[in-house]
C-alpha positions in Angstrom: 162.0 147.4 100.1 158.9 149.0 99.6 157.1 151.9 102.3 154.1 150.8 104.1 151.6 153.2 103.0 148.1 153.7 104.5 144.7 154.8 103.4 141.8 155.9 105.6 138.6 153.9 104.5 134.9 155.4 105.4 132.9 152.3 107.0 130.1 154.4 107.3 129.5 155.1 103.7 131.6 152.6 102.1 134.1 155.0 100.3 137.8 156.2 100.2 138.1 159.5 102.7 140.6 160.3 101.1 141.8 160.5 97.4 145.8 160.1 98.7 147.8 157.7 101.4 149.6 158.4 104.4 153.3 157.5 104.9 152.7 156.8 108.4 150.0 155.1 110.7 150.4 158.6 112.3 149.3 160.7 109.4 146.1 158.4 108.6 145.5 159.1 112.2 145.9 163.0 112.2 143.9 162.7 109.3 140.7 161.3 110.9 140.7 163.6 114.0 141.0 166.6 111.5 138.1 164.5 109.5 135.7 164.3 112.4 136.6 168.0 113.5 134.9 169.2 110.5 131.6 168.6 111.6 131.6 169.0 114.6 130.6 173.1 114.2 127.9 171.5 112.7 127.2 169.2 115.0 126.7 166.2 112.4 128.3 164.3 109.6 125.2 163.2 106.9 126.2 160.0 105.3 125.5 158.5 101.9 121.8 158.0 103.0 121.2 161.5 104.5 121.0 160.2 108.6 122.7 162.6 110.7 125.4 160.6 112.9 127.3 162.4 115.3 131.1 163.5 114.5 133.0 160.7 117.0 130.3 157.8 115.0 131.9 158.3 111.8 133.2 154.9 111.0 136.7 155.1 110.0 139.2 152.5 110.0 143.3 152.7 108.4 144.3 150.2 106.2 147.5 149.2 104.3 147.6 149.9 100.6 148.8 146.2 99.2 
C-alpha cells in the first residue's frame, strides 16, 4: 500500500510552496507556520502581483499528492 503523501499549495499565488511533500498532514502543517513566520520580521508577504498581504493572509491549503 502506498504512503499518503502531502504537498502544501499557495492559493494566493497559484504555485507549489514547496518543491518536496510531506509524509504527514503534520509536517505540511509545520511547514506553513514556519512559511508564514518568515515574513513576519518583515511584516508582509508580496505576492505574484506585488500587494503586500499580511503573514496570517497567505492562502495556503495541504493537499494529497494522487
Amino acid at each position: 500500500m502506498k504512503e499518503i503523501e502531502y504537498y502544501v499549495w499557495n492559493d494566493t499565488d497559484n504555485i507549489s510552496t514547496h518543491w518536496d511533500t510531506f509524509k504527514s498532514k503534520k509536517e505540511a502543517e509545520k511547514f506553513i507556520k514556519e512559511f508564514r513566520e518568515r515574513y513576519k520580521k518583515q511584516g508582509y508577504y508580496r505576492d505574484n502581483q506585488w500587494n503586500k498581504i499580511a503573514p496570517e493572509n497567505i492562502q495556503l491549503t495541504i493537499k494529497k499528492v494522487n
